[in-house]
N, CA, C and O atoms as a Maestro MAE file, in Angstrom:
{
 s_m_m2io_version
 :::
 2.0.0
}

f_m_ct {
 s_m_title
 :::
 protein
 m_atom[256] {
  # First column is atom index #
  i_m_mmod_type
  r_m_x_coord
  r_m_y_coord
  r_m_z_coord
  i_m_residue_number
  s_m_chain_name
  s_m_pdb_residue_name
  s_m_pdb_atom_name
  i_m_atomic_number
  :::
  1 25 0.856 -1.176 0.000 1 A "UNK " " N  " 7
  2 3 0.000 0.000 0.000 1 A "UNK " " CA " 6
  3 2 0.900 1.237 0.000 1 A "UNK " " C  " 6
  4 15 1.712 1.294 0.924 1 A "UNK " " O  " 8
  5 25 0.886 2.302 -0.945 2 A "UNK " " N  " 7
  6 3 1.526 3.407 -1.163 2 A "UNK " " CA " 6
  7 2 1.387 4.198 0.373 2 A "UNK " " C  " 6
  8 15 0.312 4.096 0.963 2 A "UNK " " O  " 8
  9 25 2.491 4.972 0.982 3 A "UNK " " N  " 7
  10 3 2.200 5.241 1.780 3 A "UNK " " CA " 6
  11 2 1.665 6.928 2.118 3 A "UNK " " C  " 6
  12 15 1.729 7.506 3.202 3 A "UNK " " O  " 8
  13 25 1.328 7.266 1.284 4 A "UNK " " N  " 7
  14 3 0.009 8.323 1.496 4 A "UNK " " CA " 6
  15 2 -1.527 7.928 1.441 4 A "UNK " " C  " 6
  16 15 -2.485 8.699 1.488 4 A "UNK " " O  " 8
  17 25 -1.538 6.457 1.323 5 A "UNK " " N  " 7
  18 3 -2.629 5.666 1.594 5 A "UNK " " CA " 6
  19 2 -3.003 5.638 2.568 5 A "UNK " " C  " 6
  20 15 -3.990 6.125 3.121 5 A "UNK " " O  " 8
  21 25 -1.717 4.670 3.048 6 A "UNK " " N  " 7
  22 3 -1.904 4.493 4.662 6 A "UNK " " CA " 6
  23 2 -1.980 5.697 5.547 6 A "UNK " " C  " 6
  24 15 -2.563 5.636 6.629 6 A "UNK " " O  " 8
  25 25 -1.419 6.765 5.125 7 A "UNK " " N  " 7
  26 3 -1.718 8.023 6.098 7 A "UNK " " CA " 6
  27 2 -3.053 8.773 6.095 7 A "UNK " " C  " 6
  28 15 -3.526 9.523 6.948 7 A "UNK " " O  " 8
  29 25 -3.698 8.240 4.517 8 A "UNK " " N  " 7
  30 3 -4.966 9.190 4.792 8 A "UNK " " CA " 6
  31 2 -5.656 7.881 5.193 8 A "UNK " " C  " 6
  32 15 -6.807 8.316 5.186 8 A "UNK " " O  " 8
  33 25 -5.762 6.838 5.473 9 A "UNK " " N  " 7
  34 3 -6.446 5.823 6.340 9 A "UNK " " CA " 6
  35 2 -6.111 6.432 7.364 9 A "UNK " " C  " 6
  36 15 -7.058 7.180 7.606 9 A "UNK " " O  " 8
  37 25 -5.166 6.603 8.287 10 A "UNK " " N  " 7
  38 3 -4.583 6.504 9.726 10 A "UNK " " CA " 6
  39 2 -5.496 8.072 10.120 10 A "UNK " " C  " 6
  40 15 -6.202 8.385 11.079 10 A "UNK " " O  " 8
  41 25 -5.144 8.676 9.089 11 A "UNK " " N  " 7
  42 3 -5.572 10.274 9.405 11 A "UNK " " CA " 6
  43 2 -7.370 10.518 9.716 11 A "UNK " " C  " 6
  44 15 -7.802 11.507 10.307 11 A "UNK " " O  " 8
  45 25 -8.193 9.455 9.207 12 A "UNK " " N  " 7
  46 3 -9.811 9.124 9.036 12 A "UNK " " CA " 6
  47 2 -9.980 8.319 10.207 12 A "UNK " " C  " 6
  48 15 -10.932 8.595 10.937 12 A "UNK " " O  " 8
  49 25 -9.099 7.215 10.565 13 A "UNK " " N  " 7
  50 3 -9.402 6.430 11.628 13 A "UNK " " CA " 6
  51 2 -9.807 5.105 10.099 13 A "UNK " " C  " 6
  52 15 -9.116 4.101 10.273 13 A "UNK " " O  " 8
  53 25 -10.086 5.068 9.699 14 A "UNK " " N  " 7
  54 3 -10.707 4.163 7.996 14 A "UNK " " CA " 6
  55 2 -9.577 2.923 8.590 14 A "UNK " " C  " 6
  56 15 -8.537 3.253 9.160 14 A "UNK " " O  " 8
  57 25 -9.934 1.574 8.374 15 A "UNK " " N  " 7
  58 3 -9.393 0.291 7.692 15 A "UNK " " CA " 6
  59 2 -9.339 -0.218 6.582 15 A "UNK " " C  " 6
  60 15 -10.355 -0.372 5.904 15 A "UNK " " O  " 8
  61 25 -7.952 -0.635 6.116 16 A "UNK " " N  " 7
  62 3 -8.312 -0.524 4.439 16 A "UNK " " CA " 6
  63 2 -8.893 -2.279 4.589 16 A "UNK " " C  " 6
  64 15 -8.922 -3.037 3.620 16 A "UNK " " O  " 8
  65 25 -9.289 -2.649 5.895 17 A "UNK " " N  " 7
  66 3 -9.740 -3.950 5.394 17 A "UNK " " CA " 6
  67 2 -11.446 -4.124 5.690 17 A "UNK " " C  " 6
  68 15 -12.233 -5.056 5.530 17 A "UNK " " O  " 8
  69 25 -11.525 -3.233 6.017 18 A "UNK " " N  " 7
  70 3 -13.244 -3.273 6.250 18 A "UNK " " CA " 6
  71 2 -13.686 -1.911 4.154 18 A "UNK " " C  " 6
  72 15 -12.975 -1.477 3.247 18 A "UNK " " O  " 8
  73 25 -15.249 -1.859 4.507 19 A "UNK " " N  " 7
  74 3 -15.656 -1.453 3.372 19 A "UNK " " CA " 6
  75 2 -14.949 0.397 3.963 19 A "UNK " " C  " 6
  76 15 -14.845 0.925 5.070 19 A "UNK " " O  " 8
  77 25 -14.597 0.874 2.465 20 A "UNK " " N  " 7
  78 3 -13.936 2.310 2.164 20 A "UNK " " CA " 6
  79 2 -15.461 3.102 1.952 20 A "UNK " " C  " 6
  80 15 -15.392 4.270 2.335 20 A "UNK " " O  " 8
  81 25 -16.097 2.920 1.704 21 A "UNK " " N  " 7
  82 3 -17.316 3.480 0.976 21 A "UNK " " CA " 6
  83 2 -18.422 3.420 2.565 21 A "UNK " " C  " 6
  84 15 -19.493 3.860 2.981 21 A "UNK " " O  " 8
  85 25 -17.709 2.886 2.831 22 A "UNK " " N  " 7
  86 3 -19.174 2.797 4.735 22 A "UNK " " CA " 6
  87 2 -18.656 3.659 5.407 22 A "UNK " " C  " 6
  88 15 -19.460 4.498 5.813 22 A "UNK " " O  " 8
  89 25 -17.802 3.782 5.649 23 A "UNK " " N  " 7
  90 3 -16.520 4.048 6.597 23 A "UNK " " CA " 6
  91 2 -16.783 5.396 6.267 23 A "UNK " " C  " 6
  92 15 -17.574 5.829 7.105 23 A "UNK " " O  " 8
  93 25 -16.481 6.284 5.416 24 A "UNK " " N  " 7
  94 3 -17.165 7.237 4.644 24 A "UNK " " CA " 6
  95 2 -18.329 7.725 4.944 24 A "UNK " " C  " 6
  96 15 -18.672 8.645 5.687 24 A "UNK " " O  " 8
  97 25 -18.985 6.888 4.178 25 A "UNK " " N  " 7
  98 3 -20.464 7.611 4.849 25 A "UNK " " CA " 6
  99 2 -20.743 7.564 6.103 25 A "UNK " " C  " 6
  100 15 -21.490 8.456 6.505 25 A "UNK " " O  " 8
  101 25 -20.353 6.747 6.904 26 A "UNK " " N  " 7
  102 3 -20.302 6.977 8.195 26 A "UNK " " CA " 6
  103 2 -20.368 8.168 9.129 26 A "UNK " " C  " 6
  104 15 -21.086 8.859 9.852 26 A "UNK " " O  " 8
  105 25 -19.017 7.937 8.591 27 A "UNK " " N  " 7
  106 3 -18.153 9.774 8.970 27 A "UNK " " CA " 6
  107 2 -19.144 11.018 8.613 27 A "UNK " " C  " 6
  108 15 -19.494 11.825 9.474 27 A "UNK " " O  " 8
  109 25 -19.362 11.054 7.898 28 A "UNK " " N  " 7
  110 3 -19.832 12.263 7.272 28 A "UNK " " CA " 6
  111 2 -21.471 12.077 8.026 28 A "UNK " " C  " 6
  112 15 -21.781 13.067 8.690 28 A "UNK " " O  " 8
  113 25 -22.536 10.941 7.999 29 A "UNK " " N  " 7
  114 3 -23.655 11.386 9.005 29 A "UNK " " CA " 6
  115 2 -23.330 11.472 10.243 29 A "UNK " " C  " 6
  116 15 -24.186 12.086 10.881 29 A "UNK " " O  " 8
  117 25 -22.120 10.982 11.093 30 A "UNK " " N  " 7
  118 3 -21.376 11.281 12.193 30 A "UNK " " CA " 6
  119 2 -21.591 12.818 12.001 30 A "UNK " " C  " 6
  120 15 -22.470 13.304 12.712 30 A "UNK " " O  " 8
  121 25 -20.879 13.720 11.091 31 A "UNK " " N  " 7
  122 3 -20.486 14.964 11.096 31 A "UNK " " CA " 6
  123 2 -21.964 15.908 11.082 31 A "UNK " " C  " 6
  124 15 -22.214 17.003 11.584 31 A "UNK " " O  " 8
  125 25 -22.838 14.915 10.239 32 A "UNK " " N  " 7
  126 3 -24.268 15.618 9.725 32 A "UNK " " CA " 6
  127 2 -24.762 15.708 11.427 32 A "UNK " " C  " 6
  128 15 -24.866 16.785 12.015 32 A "UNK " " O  " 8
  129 25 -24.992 14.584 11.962 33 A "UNK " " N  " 7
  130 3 -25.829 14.786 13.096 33 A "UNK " " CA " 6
  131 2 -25.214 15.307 14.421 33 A "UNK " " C  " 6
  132 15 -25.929 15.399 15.419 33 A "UNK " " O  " 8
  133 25 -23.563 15.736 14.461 34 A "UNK " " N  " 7
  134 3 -22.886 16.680 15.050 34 A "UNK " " CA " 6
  135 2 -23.429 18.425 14.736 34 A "UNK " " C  " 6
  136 15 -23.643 19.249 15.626 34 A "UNK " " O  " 8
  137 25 -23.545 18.631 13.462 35 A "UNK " " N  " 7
  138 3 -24.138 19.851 13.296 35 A "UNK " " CA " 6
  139 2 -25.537 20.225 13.406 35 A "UNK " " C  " 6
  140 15 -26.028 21.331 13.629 35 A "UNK " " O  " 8
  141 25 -26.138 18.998 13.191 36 A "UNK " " N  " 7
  142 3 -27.182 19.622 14.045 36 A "UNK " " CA " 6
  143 2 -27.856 19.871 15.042 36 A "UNK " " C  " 6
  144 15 -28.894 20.514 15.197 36 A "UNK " " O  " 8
  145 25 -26.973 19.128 15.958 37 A "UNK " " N  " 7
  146 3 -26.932 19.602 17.389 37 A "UNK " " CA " 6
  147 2 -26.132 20.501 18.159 37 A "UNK " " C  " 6
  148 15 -26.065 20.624 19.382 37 A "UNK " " O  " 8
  149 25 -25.411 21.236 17.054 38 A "UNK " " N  " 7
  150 3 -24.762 22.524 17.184 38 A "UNK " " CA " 6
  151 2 -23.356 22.610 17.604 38 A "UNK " " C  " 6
  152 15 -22.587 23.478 18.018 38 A "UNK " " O  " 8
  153 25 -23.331 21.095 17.272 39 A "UNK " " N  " 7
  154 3 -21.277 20.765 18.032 39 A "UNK " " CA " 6
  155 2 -20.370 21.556 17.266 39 A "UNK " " C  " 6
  156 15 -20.717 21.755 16.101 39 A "UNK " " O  " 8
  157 25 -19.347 22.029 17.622 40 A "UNK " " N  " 7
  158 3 -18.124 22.145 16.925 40 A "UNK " " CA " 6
  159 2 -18.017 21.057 15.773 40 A "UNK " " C  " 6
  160 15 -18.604 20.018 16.073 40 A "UNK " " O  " 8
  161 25 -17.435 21.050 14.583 41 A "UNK " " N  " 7
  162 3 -17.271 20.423 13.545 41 A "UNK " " CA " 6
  163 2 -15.599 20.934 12.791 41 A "UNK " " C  " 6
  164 15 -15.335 22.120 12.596 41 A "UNK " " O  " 8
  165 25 -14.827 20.030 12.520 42 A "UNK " " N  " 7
  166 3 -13.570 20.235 11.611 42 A "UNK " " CA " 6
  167 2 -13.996 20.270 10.011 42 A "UNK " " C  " 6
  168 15 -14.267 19.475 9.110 42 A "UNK " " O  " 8
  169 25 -13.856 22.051 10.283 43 A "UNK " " N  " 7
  170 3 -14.499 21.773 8.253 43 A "UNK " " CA " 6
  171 2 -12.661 21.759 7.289 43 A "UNK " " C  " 6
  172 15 -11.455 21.787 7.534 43 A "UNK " " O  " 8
  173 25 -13.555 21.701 6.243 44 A "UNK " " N  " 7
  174 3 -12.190 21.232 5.354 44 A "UNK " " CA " 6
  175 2 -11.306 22.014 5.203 44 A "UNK " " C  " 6
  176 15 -11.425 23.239 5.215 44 A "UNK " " O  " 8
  177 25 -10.024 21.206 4.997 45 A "UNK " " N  " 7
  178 3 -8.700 22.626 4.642 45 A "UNK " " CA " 6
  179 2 -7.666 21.706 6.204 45 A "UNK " " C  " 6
  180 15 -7.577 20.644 6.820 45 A "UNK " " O  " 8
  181 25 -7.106 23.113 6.118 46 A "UNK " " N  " 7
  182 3 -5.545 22.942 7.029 46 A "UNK " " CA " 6
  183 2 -6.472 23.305 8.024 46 A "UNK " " C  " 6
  184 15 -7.312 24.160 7.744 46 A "UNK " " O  " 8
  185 25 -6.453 22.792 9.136 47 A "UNK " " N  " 7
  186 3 -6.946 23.164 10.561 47 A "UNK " " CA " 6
  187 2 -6.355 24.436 10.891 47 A "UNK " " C  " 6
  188 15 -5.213 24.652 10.486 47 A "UNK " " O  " 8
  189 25 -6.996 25.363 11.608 48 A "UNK " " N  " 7
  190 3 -6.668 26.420 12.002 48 A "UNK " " CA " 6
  191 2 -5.589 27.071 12.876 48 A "UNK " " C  " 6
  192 15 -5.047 28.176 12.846 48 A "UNK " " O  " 8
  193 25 -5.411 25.468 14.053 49 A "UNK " " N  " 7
  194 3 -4.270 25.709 14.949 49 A "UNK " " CA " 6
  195 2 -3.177 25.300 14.009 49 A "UNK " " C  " 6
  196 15 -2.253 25.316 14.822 49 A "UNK " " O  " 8
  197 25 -2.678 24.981 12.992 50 A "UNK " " N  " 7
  198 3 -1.735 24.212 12.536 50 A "UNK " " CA " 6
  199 2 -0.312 24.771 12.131 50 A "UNK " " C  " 6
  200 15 0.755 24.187 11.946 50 A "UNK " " O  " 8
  201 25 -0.801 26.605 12.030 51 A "UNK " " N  " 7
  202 3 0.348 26.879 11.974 51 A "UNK " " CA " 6
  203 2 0.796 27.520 10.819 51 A "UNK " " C  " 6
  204 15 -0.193 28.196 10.534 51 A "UNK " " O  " 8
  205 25 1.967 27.842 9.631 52 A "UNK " " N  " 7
  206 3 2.116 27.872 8.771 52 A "UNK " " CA " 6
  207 2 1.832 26.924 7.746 52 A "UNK " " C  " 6
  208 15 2.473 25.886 7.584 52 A "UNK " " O  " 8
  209 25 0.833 27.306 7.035 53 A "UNK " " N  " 7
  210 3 0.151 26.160 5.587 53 A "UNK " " CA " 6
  211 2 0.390 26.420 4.524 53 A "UNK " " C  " 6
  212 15 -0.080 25.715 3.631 53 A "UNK " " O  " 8
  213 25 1.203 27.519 4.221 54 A "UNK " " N  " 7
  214 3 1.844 27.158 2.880 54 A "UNK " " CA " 6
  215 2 2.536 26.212 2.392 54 A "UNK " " C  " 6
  216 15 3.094 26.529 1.342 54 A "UNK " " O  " 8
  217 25 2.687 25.360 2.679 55 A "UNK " " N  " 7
  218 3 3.835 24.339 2.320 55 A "UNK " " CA " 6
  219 2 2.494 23.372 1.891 55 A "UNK " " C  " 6
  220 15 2.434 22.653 0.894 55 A "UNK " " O  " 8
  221 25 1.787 23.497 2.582 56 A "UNK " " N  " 7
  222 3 0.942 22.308 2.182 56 A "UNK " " CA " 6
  223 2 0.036 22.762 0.957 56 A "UNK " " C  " 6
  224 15 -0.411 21.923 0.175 56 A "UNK " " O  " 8
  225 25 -0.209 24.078 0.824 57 A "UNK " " N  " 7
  226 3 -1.458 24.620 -0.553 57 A "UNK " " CA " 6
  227 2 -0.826 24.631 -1.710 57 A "UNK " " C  " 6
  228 15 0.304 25.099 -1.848 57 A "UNK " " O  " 8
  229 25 -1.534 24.094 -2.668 58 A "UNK " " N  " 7
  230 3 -0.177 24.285 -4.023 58 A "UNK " " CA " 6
  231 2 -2.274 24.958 -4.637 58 A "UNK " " C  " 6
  232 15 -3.407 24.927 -4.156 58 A "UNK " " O  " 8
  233 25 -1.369 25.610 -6.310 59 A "UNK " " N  " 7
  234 3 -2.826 25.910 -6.806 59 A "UNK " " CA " 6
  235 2 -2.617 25.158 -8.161 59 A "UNK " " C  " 6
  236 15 -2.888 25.860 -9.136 59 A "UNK " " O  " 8
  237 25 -2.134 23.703 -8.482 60 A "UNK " " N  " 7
  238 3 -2.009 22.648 -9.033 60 A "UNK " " CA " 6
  239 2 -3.183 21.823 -9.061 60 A "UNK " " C  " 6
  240 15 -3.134 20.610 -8.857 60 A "UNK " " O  " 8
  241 25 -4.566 22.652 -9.387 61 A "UNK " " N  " 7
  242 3 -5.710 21.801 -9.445 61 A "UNK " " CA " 6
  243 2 -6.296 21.965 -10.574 61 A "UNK " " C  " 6
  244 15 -6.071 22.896 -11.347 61 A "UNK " " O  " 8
  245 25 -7.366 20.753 -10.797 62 A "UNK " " N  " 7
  246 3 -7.776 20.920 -12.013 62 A "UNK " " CA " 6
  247 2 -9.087 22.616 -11.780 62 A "UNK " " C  " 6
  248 15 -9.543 23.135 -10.761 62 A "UNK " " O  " 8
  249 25 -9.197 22.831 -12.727 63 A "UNK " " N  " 7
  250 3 -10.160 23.914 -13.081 63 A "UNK " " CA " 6
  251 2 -11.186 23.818 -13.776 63 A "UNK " " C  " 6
  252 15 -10.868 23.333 -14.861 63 A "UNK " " O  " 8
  253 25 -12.866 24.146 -13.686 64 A "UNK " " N  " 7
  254 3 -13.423 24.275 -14.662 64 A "UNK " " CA " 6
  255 2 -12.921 24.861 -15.845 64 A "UNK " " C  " 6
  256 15 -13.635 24.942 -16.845 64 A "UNK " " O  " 8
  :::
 }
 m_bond[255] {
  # First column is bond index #
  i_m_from
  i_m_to
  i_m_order
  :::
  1 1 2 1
  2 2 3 1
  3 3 4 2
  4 3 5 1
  5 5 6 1
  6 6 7 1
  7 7 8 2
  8 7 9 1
  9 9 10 1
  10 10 11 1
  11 11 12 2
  12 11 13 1
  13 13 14 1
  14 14 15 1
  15 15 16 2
  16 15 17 1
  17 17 18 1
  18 18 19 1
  19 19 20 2
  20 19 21 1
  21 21 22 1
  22 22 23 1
  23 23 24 2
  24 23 25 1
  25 25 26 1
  26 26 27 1
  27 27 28 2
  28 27 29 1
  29 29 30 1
  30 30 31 1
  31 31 32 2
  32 31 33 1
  33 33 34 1
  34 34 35 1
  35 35 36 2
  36 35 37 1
  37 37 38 1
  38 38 39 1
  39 39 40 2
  40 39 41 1
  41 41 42 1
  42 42 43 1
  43 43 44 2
  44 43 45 1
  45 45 46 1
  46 46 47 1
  47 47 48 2
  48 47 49 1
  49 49 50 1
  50 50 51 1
  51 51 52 2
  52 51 53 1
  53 53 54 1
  54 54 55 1
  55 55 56 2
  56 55 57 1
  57 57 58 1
  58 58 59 1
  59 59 60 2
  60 59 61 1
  61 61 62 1
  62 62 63 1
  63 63 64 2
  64 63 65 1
  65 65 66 1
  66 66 67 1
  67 67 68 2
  68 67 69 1
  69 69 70 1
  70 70 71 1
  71 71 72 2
  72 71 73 1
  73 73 74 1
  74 74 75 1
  75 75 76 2
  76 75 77 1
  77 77 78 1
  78 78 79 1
  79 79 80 2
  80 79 81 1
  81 81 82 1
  82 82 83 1
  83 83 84 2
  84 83 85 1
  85 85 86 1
  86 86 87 1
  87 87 88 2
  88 87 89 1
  89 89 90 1
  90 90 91 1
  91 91 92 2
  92 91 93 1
  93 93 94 1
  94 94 95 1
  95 95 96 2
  96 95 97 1
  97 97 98 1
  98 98 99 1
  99 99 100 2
  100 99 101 1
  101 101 102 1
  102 102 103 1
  103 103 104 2
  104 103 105 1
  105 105 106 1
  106 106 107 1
  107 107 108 2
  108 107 109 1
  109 109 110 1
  110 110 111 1
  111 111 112 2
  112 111 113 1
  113 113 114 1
  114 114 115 1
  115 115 116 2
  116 115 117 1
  117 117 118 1
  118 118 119 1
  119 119 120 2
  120 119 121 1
  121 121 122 1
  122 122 123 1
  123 123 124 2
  124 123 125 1
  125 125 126 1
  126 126 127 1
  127 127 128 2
  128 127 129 1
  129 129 130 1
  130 130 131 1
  131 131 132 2
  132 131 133 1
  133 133 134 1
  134 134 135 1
  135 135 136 2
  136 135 137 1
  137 137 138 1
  138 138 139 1
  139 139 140 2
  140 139 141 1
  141 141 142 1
  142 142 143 1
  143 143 144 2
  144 143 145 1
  145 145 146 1
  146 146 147 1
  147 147 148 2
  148 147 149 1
  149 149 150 1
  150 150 151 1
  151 151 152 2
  152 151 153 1
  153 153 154 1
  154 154 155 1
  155 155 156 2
  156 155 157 1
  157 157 158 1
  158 158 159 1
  159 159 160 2
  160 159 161 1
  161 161 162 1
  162 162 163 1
  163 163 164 2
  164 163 165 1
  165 165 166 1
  166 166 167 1
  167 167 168 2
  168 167 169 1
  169 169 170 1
  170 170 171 1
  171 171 172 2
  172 171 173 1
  173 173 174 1
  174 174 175 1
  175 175 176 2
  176 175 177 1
  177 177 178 1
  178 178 179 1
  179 179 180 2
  180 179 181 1
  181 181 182 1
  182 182 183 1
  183 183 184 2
  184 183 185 1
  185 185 186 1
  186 186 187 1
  187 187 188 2
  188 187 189 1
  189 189 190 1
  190 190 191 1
  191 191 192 2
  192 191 193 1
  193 193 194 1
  194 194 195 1
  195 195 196 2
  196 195 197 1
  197 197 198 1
  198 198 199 1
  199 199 200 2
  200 199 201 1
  201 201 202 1
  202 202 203 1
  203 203 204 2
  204 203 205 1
  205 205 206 1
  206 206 207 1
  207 207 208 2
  208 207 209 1
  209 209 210 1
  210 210 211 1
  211 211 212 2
  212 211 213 1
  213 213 214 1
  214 214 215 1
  215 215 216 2
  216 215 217 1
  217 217 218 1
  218 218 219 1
  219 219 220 2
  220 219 221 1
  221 221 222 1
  222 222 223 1
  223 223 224 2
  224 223 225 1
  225 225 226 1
  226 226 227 1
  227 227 228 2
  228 227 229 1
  229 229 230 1
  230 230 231 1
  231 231 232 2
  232 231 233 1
  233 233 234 1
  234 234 235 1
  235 235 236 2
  236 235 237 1
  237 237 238 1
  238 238 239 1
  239 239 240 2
  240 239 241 1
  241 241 242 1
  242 242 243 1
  243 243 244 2
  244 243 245 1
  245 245 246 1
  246 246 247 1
  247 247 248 2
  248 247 249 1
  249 249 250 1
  250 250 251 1
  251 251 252 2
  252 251 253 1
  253 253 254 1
  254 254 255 1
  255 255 256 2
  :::
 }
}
């Protein structure tokens, strides 16, 4: 397994030996029914405490 695999497994909590696609949706109605009970939620991107994030943003994406 390439190992930026294994880190975005490790980084989700995900097993690459159970289903990828549950595990997933999981997460995300985890996150759905966190917001609507008004919890704190980690939205997407570099976390806020993290520090300097340039190193990590490139603008190497595809585009409409």
């Amino acid at each position: 397994m390439p190992r930026w695999r294994a880190a975005v497994l490790d980084a989700y909590g995900f097993s690459a030996k159970k289903d990828l696609l549950k595990q997933l949706l999981d997460l995300n109605l985890g996150v759905a029914r966190r917001i609507e009970k008004g919890e704190e939620v980690t939205a997407p991107g570099v976390p806020k405490g993290y520090g300097d994030a340039k190193g990590l943003v490139t603008e190497d994406c595809i585009r409409p």
